[in-house]
Structure formats: structure tokens, C-alpha cells
N, C-alpha and C positions, 0 to 999 in steps of 0.2 A: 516729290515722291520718287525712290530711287529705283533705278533701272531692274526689268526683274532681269534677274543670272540667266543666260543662256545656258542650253546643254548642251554638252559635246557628246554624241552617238556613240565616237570613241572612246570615251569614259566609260558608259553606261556596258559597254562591251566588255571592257575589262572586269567593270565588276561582276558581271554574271558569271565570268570564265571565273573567276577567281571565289566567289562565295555560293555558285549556286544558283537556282530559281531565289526573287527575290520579289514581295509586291510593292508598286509602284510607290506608296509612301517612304517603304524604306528607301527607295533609288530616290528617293527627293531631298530627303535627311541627307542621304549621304553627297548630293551634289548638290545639297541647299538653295534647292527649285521648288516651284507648286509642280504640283500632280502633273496639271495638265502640259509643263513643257517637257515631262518625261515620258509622257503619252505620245507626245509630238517626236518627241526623239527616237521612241523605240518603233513608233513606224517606217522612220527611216530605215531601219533597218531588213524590213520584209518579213519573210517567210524564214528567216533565219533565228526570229523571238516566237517562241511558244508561250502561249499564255495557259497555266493551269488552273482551271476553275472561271468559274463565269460572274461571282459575285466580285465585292469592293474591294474582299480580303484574299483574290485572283492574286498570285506570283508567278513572274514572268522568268523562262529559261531562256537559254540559248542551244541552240544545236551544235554538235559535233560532229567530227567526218571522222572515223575509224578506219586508223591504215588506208587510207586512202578508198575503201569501198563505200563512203555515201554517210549518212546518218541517218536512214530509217532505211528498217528491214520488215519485210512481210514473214507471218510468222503461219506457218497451214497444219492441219491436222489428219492424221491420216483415219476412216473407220473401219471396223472387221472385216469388210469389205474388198480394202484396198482404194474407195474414192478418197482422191486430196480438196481439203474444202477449206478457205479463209478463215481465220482463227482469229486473228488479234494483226497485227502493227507495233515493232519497238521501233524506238526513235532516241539513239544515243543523244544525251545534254550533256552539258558540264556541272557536276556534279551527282548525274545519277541518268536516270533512263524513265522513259514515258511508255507507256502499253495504251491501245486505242483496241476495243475489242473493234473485230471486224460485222458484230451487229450489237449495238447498245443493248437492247430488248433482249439476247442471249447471254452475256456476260454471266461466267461462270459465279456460280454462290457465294464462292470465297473471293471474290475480286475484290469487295469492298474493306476486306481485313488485310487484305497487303498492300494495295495500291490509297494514296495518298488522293486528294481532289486533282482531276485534270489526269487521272491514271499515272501519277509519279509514284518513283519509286527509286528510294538512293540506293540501293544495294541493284545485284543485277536481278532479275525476276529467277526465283528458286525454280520455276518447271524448265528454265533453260540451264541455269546453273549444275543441275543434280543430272544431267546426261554428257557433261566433258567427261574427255577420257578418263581411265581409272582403271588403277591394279595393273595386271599381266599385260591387258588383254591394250589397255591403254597406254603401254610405253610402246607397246608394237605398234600400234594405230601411229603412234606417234615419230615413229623411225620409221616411216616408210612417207610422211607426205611429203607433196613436194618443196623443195629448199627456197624455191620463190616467197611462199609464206611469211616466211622468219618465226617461224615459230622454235620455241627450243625444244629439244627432246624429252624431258620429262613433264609433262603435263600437270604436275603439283607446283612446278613454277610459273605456269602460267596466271595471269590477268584476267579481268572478267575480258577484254578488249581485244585477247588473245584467244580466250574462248570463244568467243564472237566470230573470231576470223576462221577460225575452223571449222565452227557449224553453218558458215556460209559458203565453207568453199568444199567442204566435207562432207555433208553433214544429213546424205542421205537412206544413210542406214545405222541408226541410232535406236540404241534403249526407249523402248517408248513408241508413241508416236506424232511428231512432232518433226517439222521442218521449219529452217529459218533460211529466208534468202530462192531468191530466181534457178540458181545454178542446182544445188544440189534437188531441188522439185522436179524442175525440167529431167533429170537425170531420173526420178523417181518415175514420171510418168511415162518415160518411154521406155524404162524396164517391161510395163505392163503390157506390152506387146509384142513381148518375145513371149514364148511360154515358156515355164520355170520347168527345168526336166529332174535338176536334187540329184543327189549321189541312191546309188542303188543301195538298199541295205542289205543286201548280201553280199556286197561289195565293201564294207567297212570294214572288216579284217586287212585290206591292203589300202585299202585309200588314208586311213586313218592317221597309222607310223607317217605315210606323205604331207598330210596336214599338220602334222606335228613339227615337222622339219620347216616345211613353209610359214609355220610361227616365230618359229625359233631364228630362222632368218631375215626374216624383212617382214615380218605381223602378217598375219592371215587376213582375208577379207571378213567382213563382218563387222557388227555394232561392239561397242568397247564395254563391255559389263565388269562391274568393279570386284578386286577379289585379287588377291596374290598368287593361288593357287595355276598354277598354268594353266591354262584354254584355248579352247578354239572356237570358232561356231561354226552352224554346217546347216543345211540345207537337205534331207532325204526325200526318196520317192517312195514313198511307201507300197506294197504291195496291196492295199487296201482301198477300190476304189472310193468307199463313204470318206477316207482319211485322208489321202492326198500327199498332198507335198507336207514336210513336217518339221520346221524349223527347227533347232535344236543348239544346245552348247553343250560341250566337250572335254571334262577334263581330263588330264593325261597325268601319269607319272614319269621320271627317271627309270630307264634300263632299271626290273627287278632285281638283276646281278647284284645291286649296290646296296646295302643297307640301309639309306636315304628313299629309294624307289622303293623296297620291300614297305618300309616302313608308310610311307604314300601310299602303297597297295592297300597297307591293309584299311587305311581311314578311308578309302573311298568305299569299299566295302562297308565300312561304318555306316558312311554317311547313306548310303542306299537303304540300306536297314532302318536309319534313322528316318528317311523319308516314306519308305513303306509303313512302318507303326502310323508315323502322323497322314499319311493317307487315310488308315485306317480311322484315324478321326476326324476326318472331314478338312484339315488343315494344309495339305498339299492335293495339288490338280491330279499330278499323275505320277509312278511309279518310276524311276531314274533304271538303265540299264546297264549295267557292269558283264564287262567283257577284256579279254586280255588278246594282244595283239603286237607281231613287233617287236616281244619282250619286253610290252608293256601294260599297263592298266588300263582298262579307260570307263568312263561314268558319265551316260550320256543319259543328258534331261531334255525334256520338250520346255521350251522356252514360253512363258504365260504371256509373251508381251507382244506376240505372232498369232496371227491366225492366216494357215494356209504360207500360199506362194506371196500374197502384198496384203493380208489385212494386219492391223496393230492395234493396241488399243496402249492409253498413257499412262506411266507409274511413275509413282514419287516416292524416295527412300524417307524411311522415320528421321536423317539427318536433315532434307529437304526444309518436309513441313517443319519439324524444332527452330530452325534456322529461320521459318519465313512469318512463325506463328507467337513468335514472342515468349519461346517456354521456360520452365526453368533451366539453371544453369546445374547439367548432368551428365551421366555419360551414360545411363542406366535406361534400360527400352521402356521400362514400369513408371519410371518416372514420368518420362518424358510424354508416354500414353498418358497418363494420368492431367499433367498439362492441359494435353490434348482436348480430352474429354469433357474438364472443366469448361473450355471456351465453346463447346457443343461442336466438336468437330470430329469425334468419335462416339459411337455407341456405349451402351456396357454389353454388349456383346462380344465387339470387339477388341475390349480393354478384354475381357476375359482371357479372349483368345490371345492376346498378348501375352499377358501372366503366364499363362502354361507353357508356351510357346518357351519362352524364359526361363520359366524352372526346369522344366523337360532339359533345356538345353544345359541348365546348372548341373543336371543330377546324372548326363553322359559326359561331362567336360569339357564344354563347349566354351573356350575360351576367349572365344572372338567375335561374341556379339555387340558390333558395333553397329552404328546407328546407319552404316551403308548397305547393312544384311536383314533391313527388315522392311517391306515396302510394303506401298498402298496404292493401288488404284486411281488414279489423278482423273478424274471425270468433274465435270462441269459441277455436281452435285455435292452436298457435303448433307451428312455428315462423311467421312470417306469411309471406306472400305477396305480390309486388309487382303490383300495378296497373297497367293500360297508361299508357306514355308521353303527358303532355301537355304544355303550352305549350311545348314544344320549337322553336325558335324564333331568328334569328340578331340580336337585341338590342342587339348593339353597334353598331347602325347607326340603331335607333330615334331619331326624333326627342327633344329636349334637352329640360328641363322647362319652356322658353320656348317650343319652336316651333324650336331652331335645328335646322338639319342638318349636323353637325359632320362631315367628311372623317375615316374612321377609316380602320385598317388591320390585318386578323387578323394575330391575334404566335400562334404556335404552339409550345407546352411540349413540345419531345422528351420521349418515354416516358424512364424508368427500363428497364435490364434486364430488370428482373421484370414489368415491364408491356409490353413490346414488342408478346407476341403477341395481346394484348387491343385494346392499340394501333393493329395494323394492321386489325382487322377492322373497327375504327370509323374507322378512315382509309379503309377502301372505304366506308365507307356515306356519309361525307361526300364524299367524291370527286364517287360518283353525285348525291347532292345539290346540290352546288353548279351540276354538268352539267346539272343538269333546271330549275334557277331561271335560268342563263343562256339555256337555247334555249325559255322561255318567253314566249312574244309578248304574256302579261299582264302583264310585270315591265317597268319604264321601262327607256329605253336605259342612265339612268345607275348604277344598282339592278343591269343587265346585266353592265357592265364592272366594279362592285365581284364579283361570281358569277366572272366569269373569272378575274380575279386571285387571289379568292382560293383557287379552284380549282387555280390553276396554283401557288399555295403548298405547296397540301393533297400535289398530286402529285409536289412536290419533296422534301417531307418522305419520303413513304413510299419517294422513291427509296433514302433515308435509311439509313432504319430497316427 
């Protein structure tokens, strides 16, 4: 009877760095052993093999150390409140990443449609993915940390592994609410006993152009919200005791002087108009405030993802869930809802409210609905929830990546039958909108007569349709 093969630990090492979580059949094939001396062998190895799943068809990973900080990270959650409470457990492997919610019994709804048995998962987990830095606000976050890191300064270059190292060493006031790692919590909890004092808002006329300068040189403090348009974020004291301290982001423009600034002037004006109409339908929180300062613009929104001086609550961009939910391949927000929906992880409510959201933004120009600018409520529960309206906004007119100011002209998509009546209601919203950007005496004369025009388009259509 011939000898059985022994295993070599070292082997079986290899191959898990090399292919992945693997179950123990396959590591038998592959070192042409029975079960049981691979069972033997991966216990030599300890606490360093993870085993995912508990039945026969169990696959066994290996751990990782990332940049040298460890292979499991505690992941916490912050609520309205500002309490921080246990959330989950990642645990870098070789080949992908483990989640251990922090109570079985509470694991969110959707946990079982992204995580694999054993809470694997080869991509990185989308609720940590969708708050790396991003846009303006993210190259600044990212030219200011410190050079110990290694991290590189633009942030689209980064690693899931380089992400990781940032929201552990960073990673206390983020999009969301959400903490990964001992350092940046710690950091979070003893904020909470200083009291938050906020910039005075009578005080924004001059603090304002200051923030803007502090951006521009080394990033401003603040969560990194995605978005090209320059920003800031800011913190007020409201004169309001029910209101409080009032979180807030920032856009600014270029010195007016300039054609480039003029031109920013006038789409933030847009965009404020465009959020006030969709207020008025239930679709945005609150009304954005436009004020000039500096010799410049500025368009300051209350931030949905704040509550007060430390509470938050979690949001995921429509890029997120696309990415973590298996949808089709699109670049279109209707579509990609639509996905959604299918798999019962949206309403038809809030497909509705998508749709309009969409055409609304077709029929002002909204050229840059991408899947970063439409988010959802990341709560334990599903079906999800949509989030107020942001950077809504008529984009086809923004200045060129030189400076130029290119003569456009809105082209407008007739509805389909089946979207007529969806159709017409975002054809009144824009109607109003375009009304309210022409008879505004902050919009340039020439900014004016693109408003008219393309008003008097909007209104021919729906004579239409």
C-alpha cells in the first residue's frame, strides 16, 4: 500500500496567495493528498487560514497585512445623534476581503446579495469604496496628507489597499457615516467634547474668500464630496436656537472679473433655481443660498449626510449599488434604476422619482449626470431610498477645459408614449426654471437670453407633448 503524500504548509500557502480562498478538495487535487492531510496542514498554520462557510463545500483563505497596518479592520457607524456603534469587521485575504457583521441577528438586508458564504467578497465592499476621495474636494484631501502614507496625490490612482490606508489613517470625517480603524474613531470621539462653535453666519462675507484661499492651497478641512466644481465645506453657528450648528458645502467661483468666473456665476445661480423648483416638489431637503463675496460667488447647501455638530447618517451613489448589485452595463441613471428595481431594491416610487429627476435635468442641460450625482440612503434596510437632489445644474454651458465659452443650444429628446406623463411634469418644472434664471438680475445679460431661449424651446415642446 503506498505511502500517503505528505503536505507541505508551505505549499498550501502558496497556493492560497496565489489563487484565492480555495476548498479543501480542491488543495487535495492540487497537492495530491486526502482531505484529511490538508486539514492537518492548514491547522498548522493558525489563525492566519480563514475558513469561509461552515459546510463540506467551506473555502479556505489566507490573511493579509496591508502596508504594514494589520489585516483586520474594525468598521463603526456613526447615528443622528453622533453615538459611534460596532458595525461589521473587514479582514483583508489574498484575493479579496471578508465583512463579519458586528451582530449576526442585525446584518443589514442586502448583505446577503453582495457578500459571498463566510462574508467574502472579491471586490472591496462598495459602502467603503463609494467614500475615497473624489473631484475637487478629493485632490485637496489628498495634497495635504501626510507623506509617511505613500500615498500618491491623485486619488483615481489609487488601490482598493491605498484606500484602505487612508480611511484608517484619515478617515474621520467622511461622506457618510461610517469609520474604519482605531485612529480616525478615537479622533472622532473626543471631538465630541469640545463643543462645536461653527463660523458665524454673519460672518461669511469675509471668512468665506479665507476658505477659498485655504482650499486652493493645501485642501480645506472637511469630508471629500465628489464633483469637479471647486468647494469647500464649512460648519455655521446658526442664529437659530431649534437649528443649531449647520453643516454645510460651498461652492465658489473664479474672481467675476473673468469671463470663466462670470460664466460660474451665472450656473450657480441656475443651479439654486434648479434646486428651489425641485424643493418645491418634494425632491430636494432644502433651498441652497447664493450670495457674492470677495469678487466672488458663492452657493452654499446644507449637507443631507449631517445632522447638527456629530450626527450622520450613510449614503451610497447610484455608481456604488450599479457596481455592487450586478446591473446592466450603462451609463444612464433610468437604466441602471431600472436594474435596481427589478432585483426589489427600489420602489416604483422611487424609480419615478428618478425618471423626472432625469428628464428635469435633460430639459435644463444638465450634462453631467453621472452615476456619482445621484445617491441613496445606505440604511441597513432595503428596498433603498433616494436622497435629495444635488448638483443639478444646466452644464452644457459651463465653461470648456481651457477657459473657452462655447455657443451651445438645448436639443430636446421627445418623450416616448410611455413616458409622456412623467414627461410633462418635468417639462413644468423646467419651464418654471428657466423663468426664474431669466428674470434674475444676478444672471448676465448673456446667460439671460440663453434662459429665454431655451425656455421658449421647453414651452414649445410641451405644447408638443
Amino acid at each position: 500500500m503506498p505511502t500517503p503524500r505528505k503536505v507541505n504548509a508551505a505549499v498550501l500557502t502558496l497556493q492560497l496567495q496565489a489563487q484565492g480562498p480555495m476548498t479543501a478538495q480542491v488543495l487535495a487535487a492540487v497537492a495530491g493528498a486526502d482531505r484529511s492531510r490538508i486539514s492537518r496542514a492548514l491547522s498548522t498554520l493558525g489563525s492566519s487560514v480563514i475558513r469561509l462557510g461552515v459546510t463540506r463545500g467551506a473555502r479556505y483563505a489566507l490573511r493579509r497585512t496591508v502596508r504594514g497596518l494589520g489585516h483586520t479592520f474594525p468598521i463603526r457607524r456613526i447615528d443622528e445623534r453622533g453615538g459611534l456603534r460596532d458595525w461589521a469587521e473587514l479582514t483583508a485575504l489574498h484575493g479579496g476581503w471578508r465583512v463579519v457583521w458586528a451582530s449576526a441577528s442585525r446584518a443589514p438586508a442586502w448583505s446577503e446579495r453582495v457578500l459571498d458564504l463566510g462574508g467574502w467578497s472579491e471586490g472591496f465592499p462598495f459602502f467603503l469604496g463609494d467614500v475615497r476621495p473624489q473631484g475637487y474636494l478629493g485632490r485637496a484631501v489628498a495634497r495635504r496628507l501626510p507623506t509617511a502614507l505613500g500615498l500618491g496625490l491623485d486619488p483615481r490612482s489609487w488601490g482598493d489597499d491605498e484606500t484602505l490606508v487612508f480611511l484608517a489613517a484619515e478617515g474621520d470625517d467622511l461622506p457618510g457615516n461610517l469609520i474604519v480603524g482605531d485612529e480616525p474613531a478615537g479622533r472622532f470621539q473626543a471631538r465630541r467634547l469640545i463643543p462645536v462653535t461653527g463660523l458665524a453666519e454673519l460672518e461669511r462675507t469675509s471668512l468665506y474668500p479665507q476658505l477659498v484661499l485655504a482650499s486652493q492651497v493645501g485642501g480645506s478641512a472637511g469630508s471629500s464630496v465628489e464633483g469637479e466644481q471647486p468647494k469647500f465645506t464649512a460648519t455655521l453657528a446658526t442664529s437659530q436656537p431649534e437649528v443649531g450648528i449647520r453643516p454645510v458645502i460651498v461652492k465658489f467661483t473664479d474672481a467675476m472679473t473673468s469671463s470663466v468666473g462670470r460664466r460660474w456665476a451665472d450656473l450657480l445661480v441656475a443651479e439654486a433655481h434648479a434646486l428651489e423648483v425641485l424643493h418645491g416638489a418634494g425632491e430636494v431637503q432644502t433651498v441652497p443660498r447664493v450670495f457674492d463675496a470677495g469678487g466672488r460667488r458663492f452657493l452654499e447647501m446644507e449637507r443631507f449626510d449631517r445632522f447638527g455638530s456629530q450626527g450622520r447618517r450613510g449614503v451610497a451613489s447610484l455608481r456604488a449599488l450599479h457596481e455592487a448589485f450586478g446591473t446592466a452595463d450603462t451609463n444612464d441613471w433610468t437604466v441602471a434604476a431600472a436594474g435596481l428595481m427589478e432585483r426589489g431594491l427600489l420602489t416604483t416610487e422611487t424609480m419615478r422619482s428618478i425618471q423626472l429627476r432625469h428628464m428635469f435635468g435633460s430639459l435644463i442641460g444638465n450634462t453631467d449626470m453621472h452615476f456619482g450625482n445621484l445617491a441613496f440612503w445606505l440604511d441597513d434596510a432595503v428596498p433603498f431610498s433616494l436622497a435629495p437632489t444635488y448638483d443639478m445644474l444646466p452644464m452644457l454651458w459651463a465653461p470648456g477645459a481651457g477657459g473657452e465659452l462655447v455657443p451651445r443650444a438645448l436639443s430636446i429628446r421627445p418623450p416616448l408614449p410611455a413616458q409622456a406623463a412623467h414627461w410633462r411634469i418635468a417639462a413644468g418644472w423646467a419651464r418654471a426654471f428657466w423663468a426664474l434664471v431669466a428674470d434674475d438680475s444676478r444672471v448676465s445679460q448673456e446667460f439671460a437670453v440663453v434662459a429665454r431661449e431655451a425656455g421658449r424651446q421647453v414651452e414649445q415642446a410641451l405644447g408638443c407633448f
